[in-house]
VOVEXLO-546271 format. One line per field, with one value per residue (C-alpha): residue number from 0; x, y, z. Coordinates in nm, 3 decimals. Example, Ala and Ser with C-alpha at 12.3 -4.5 7.8 and 13.67 -1.06 7.14 Angstrom:
% residues 2
seq (0,1);
px (1.230,1.367);
py (-0.450,-0.106);
pz (0.780,0.714);
This chain:
% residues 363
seq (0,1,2,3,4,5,6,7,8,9,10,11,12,13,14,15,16,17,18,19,20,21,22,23,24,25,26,27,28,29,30,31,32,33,34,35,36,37,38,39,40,41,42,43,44,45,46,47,48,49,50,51,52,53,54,55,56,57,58,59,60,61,62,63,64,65,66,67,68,69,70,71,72,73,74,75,76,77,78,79,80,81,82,83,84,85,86,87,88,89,90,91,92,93,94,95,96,97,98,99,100,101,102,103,104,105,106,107,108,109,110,111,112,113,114,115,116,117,118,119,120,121,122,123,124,125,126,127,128,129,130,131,132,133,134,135,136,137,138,139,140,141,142,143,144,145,146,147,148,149,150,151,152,153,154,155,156,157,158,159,160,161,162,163,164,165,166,167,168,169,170,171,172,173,174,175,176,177,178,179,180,181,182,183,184,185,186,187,188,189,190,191,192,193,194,195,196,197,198,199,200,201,202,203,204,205,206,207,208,209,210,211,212,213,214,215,216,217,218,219,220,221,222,223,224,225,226,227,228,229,230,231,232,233,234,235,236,237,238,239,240,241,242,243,244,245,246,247,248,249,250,251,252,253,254,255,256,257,258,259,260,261,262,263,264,265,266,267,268,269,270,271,272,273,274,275,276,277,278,279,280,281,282,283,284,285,286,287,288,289,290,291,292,293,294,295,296,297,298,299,300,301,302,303,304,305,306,307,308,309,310,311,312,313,314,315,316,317,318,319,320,321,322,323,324,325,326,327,328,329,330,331,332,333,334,335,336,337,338,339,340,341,342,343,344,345,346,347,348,349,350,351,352,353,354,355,356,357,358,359,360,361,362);
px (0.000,0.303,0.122,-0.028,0.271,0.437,0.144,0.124,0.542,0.467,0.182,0.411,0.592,0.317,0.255,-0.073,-0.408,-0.437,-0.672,-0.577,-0.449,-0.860,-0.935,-0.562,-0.603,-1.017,-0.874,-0.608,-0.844,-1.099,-0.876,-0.625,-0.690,-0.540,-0.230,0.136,0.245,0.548,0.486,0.228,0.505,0.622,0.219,0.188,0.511,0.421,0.084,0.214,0.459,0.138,-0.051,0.212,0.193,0.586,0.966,1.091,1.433,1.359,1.264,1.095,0.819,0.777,0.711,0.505,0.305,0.241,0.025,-0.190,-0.537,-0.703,-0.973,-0.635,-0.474,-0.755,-0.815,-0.453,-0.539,-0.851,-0.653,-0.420,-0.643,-0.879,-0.545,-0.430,-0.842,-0.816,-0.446,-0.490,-0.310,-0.047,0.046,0.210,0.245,0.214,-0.056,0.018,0.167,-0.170,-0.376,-0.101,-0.222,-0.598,-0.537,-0.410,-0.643,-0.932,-0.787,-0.702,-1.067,-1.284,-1.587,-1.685,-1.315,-1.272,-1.479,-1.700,-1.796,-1.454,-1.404,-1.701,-1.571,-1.204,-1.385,-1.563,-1.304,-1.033,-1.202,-1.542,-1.463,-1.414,-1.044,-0.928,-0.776,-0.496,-0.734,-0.486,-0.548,-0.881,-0.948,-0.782,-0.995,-1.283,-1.201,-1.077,-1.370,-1.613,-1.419,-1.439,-1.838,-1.891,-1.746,-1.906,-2.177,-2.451,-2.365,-1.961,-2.100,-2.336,-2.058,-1.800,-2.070,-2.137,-1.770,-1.718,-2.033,-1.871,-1.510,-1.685,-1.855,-1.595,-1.361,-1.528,-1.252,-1.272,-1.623,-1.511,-1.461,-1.782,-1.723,-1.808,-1.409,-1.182,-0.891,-1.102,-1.288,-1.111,-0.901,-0.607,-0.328,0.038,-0.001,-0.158,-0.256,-0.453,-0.262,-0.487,-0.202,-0.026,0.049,0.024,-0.268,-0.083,0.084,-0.248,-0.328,-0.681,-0.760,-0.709,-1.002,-1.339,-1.600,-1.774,-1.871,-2.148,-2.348,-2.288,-2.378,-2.692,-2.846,-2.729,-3.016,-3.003,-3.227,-3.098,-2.743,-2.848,-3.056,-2.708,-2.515,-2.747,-2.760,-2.426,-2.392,-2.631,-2.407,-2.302,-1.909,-2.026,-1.845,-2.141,-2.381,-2.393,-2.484,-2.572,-2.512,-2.642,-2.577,-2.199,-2.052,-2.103,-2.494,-2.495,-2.315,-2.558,-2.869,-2.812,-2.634,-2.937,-3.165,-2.999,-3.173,-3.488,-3.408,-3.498,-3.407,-3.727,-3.668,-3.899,-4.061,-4.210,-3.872,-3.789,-4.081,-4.028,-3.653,-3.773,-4.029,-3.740,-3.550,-3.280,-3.323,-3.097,-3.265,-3.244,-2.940,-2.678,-2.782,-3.213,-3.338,-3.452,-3.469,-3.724,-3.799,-3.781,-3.408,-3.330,-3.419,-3.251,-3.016,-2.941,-2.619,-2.649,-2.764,-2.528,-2.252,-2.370,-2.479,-2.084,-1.965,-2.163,-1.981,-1.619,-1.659,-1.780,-1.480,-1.277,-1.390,-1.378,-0.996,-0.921,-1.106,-0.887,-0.572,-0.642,-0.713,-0.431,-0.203,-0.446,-0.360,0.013,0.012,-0.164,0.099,0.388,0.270,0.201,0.579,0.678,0.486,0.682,0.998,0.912,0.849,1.098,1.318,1.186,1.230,1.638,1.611,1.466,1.700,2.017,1.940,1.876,2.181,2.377,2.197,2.296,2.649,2.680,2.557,2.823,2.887);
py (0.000,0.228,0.344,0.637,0.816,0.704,0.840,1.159,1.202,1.099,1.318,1.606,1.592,1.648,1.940,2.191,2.041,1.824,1.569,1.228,1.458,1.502,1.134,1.007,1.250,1.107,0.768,0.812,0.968,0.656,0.432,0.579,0.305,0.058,0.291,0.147,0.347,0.293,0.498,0.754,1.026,1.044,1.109,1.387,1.547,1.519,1.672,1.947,2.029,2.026,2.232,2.444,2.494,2.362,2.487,2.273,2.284,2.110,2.380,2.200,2.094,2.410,2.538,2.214,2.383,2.714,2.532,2.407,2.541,2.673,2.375,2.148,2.259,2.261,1.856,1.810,1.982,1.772,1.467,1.495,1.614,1.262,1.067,1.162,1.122,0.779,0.685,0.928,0.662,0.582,0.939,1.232,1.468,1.865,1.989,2.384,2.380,2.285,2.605,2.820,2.708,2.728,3.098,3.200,3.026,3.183,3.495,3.386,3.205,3.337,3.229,3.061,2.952,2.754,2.515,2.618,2.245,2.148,2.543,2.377,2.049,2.225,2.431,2.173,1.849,2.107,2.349,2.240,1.842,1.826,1.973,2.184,2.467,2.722,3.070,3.306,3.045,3.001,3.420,3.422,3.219,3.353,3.715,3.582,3.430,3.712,3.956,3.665,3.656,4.035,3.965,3.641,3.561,3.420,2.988,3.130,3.320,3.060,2.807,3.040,3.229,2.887,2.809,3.108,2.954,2.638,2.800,3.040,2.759,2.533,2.831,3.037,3.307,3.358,3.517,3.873,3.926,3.954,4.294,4.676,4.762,4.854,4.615,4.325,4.390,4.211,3.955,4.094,3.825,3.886,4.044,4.468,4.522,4.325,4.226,4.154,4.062,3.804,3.505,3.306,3.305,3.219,3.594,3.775,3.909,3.871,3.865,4.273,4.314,4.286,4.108,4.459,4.204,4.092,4.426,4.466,4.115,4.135,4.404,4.097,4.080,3.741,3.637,3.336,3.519,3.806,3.569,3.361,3.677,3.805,3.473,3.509,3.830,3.739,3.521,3.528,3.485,3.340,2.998,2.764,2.903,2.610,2.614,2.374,2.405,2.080,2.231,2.177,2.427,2.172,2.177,2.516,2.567,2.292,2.422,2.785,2.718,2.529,2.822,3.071,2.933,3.047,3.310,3.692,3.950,4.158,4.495,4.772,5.002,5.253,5.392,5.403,5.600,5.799,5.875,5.898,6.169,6.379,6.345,6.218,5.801,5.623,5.717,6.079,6.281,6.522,6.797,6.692,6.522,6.134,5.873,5.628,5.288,5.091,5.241,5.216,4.878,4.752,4.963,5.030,4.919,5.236,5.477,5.411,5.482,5.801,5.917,5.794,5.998,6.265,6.261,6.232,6.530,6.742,6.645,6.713,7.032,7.072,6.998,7.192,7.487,7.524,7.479,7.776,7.948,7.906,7.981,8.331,8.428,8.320,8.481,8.834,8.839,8.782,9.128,9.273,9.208,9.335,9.679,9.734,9.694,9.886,10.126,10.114,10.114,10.443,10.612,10.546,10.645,10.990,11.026,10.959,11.232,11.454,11.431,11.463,11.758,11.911,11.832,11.970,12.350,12.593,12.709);
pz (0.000,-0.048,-0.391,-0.286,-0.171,-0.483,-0.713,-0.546,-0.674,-1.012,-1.008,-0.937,-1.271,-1.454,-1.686,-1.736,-1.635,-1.358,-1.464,-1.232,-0.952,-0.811,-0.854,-0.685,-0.372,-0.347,-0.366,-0.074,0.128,0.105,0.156,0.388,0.681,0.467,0.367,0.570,0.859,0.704,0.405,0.603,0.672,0.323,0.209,0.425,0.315,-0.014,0.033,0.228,-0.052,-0.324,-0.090,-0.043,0.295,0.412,0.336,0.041,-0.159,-0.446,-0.649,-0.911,-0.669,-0.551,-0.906,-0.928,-0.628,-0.761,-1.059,-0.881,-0.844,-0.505,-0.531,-0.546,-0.336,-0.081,-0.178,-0.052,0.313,0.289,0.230,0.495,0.767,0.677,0.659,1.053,1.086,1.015,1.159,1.522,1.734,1.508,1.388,1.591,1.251,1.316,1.050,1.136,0.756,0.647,0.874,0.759,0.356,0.405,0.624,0.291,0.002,0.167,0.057,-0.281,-0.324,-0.629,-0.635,-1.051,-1.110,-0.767,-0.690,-0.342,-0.162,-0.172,0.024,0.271,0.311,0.455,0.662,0.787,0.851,0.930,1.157,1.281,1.343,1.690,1.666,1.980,1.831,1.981,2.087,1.854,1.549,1.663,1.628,1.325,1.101,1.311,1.214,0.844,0.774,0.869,0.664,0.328,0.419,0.331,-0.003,-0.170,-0.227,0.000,-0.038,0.045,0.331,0.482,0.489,0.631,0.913,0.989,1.062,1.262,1.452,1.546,1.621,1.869,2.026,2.106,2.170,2.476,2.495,2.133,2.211,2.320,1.951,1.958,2.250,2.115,2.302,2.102,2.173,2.108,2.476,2.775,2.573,2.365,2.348,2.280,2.014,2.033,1.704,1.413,1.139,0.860,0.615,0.831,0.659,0.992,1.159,1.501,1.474,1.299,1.650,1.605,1.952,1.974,1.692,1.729,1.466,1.302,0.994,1.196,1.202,0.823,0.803,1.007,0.719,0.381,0.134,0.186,0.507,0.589,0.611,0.797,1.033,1.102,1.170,1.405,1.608,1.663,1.757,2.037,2.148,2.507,2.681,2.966,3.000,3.115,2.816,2.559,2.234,1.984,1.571,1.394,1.022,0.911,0.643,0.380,0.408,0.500,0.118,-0.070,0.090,0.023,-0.339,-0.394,-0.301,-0.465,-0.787,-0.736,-0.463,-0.604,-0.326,-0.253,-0.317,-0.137,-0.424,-0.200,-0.056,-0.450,-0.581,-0.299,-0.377,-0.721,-0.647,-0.487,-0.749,-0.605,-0.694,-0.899,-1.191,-1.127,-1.398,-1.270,-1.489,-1.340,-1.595,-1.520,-1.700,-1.775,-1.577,-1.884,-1.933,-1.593,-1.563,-1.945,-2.047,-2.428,-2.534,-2.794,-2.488,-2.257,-2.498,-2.613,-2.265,-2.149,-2.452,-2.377,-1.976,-2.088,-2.398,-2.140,-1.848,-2.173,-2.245,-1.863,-1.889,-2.202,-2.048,-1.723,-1.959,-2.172,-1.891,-1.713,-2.038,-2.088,-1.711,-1.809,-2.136,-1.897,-1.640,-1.909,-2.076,-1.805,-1.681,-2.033,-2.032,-1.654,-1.838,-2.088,-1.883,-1.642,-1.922,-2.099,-1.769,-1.730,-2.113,-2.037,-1.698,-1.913,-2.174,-1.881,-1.737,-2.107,-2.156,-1.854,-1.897,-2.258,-2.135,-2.108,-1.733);
C-alpha cells in the first residue's frame, strides 16, 4: 500500500491540467486506513509540498506547487487532515503547515473559477470536526472568515458564518470578539494590534479586533445570512452558556447554493418611488433630468454609450477649459511684466538724456 505516496510524486511531474491529480487525492483519502504506517510520513510530506503549505528545496516541486489550483490545493489539506483522521493513534504529525495554507487560500478564493464544496468540506473536517484549536489560530480564522463573508456571495457566506459559529462555540474566549471595546474587549493576546495581512494566523493578532462584519452582516439581502449573523452576535461569553449548531458548512453551502436558484431579493418600491419623487433616486441625472424605468431597468447598449460619450466630452472640455485658462492668465501676467519693463526702461532712457543735456551746457 506504499502506492499512494508514490502516485502523489509521479503526479508532481506532470505538466498543465491536472486531470488524475482530483481522482488520486479522493482515492487516498478513502482508503487511507489501509495505507502502511510505514509509508504515512512520506504522504503527508508530499501533500504538504502540493498544498504548499511547508519549506521545500527542491525547487521543481515548488514550481510544481504554484500550478496548482485553489480547489487542489484545498483537496490536498482535505486529504491529509482525513489521513491523521483515520491513523490518530499511530500518527504524531504537526498539521500547522496545512492552517497556515488554508489561512491564505481563503484569501485567494474566487468564487466561478474555484470550486465552493470542496471550500465547505475544509472548513468543515479542518475546523469544525471536533479539533481543539490554539485561541490566537482560533481568532484568526474567526475574524478571516467574517471579513471573506462580506465579499461572496450568500452559499460562500453561509458556509463560512457557519464556521465562525462552530469555532466560537468550542472556543469560549474567542467570544469577546464579539465585545463593542476597542482592543477586542477584555481579551487581547500577545499580540496589540490586528494584522490583517499576516500570513500566519498564530501571529495575525486577532484577539485585539473585534468582529464589526457581523453588524454589516446582520443588514445581507439574503435572510438566511443576515438571520445567522445576528444569532451570533447574540451570542453570550459566559463559559457555562452552551450552544448547539447541527448544520456543518457543507450543508450550509448545498442548501443555500441550492436556493440561490430560485431566490430573487425583494426589493422595497415605496422607498424608490419615494426617492424617485425627490429626485434624487438612482434614476435621477446630474444635470435633473430622469430617466425612464424601462431604461433604468434595461439599459441600451447604444444609450449608454452616447450618454458615457456625452460625460467624458464634457470632463474634456472641462480639462481643455482650465488649460487655456491658465495659459491666458500666463500669457496676462507675461505682458504685463513686459509693459513694466518697458516702462521702467523708458524712464532710465529719459534720466540719461537729462543728465547729457545738462552736462553739454556751457557754465
Amino acid at each position: 500500500m506504499g502506492m499512494p505516496g508514490g502516485v502523489s510524486s509521479s503526479s508532481a511531474g506532470a505538466s498543465g491540467g491536472h486531470p488524475l491529480l482530483a481522482p488520486c487525492l479522493n482515492g487516498i483519502g478513502k482508503f487511507s486506513h489501509l495505507i502502511d504506517l510505514d509509508f504515512m510520513g512520506d504522504l503527508i510530506n508530499y501533500l504538504r509540498k502540493l498544498a504548499g503549505g511547508g519549506n521545500n528545496s527542491d525547487s521543481s516541486s515548488e514550481k510544481f506547487s504554484k500550478q496548482l489550483t485553489v480547489t487542489e490545493r484545498l483537496r490536498c489539506c482535505i486529504v491529509a487532515f482525513k489521513v491523521m483522521r483515520n491513523n490518530l493513534d499511530a500518527l504524531n504529525v504537526d498539521l500547522q503547515d496545512f492552517f497556515v495554507q488554508l489561512y491564505s487560500i481563503i484569501l485567494e478564493y474566487r468564487p466561478g473559477r474555484d470550486q465552493g464544496e470542496v471550500l465547505a468540506e475544509a472548513l468543515k473536517i479542518m475546523l469544525c470536526d471536533d479539533r481543539q484549536h490554539d485561541m490566537q489560530r482560533a481568532a484568526a480564522f474567526i475574524k478571516r472568515l467574517a471579513t471573506f463573508s462580506l465579499c461572496f456571495g450568500s452559499a460562500e457566506s453561509m458556509a463560512a458564518l457557519v464556521s465562525v459559529k462552530h469555532l466560537l462555540q468550542k472556543n469560549v474566549k474567542c467570544r469577546n470578539l464579539l465585545e463593542n471595546d476597542a482592543g477586542g474587549g477584555s481579551v487581547s493576546g500577545p499580540i496589540a494590534k490586528y494584522q490583517p495581512y499576516a500570513l500566519d494566523p498564530n501571529f495575525s493578532g486577532a484577539l485585539s479586533s473585534v468582529l464589526w462584519e457581523l453588524n454589516l452582516l446582520s443588514k445581507h439581502y439574503h435572510p438566511a445570512v443576515s438571520t445567522l449573523a445576528s444569532s451570533i452576535s447574540t451570542m453570550n461569553t459566559a463559559q457555562n452558556q452552551v450552544y448547539h449548531s447541527n448544520v456543518s458548512p457543507q450543508q450550509a453551502f448545498m442548501g443555500s447554493s441550492l436556493e440561490q436558484e430560485s431566490f430573487h431579493p425583494v426589493i422595497d418600491t415605496g422607498k424608490l418611488n419615494h426617492k424617485r419623487r425627490k429626485g434624487i433616486g438612482p434614476y435621477s441625472m446630474p444635470d435633473g433630468s430622469r430617466m425612464s424605468h424601462d431604461i433604468a431597468s434595461k439599459p441600451d447598449e447604444d444609450t449608454v454609450r452616447k450618454r458615457l460619450s456625452e460625460h467624458f466630452l464634457l470632463i474634456h472640455d472641462i480639462s481643455e477649459t482650465k488649460r487655456l485658462r491658465t495659459e491666458q492668465e500666463r500669457t496676462t501676467l507675461f505682458l504685463q511684466l513686459y509693459e513694466q519693463y518697458k516702462k521702467q526702461k523708458k524712464t532710465k532712457s529719459d534720466g540719461s538724456k537729462s543728465r547729457k543735456m545738462r552736462k553739454s551746457r556751457p557754465s
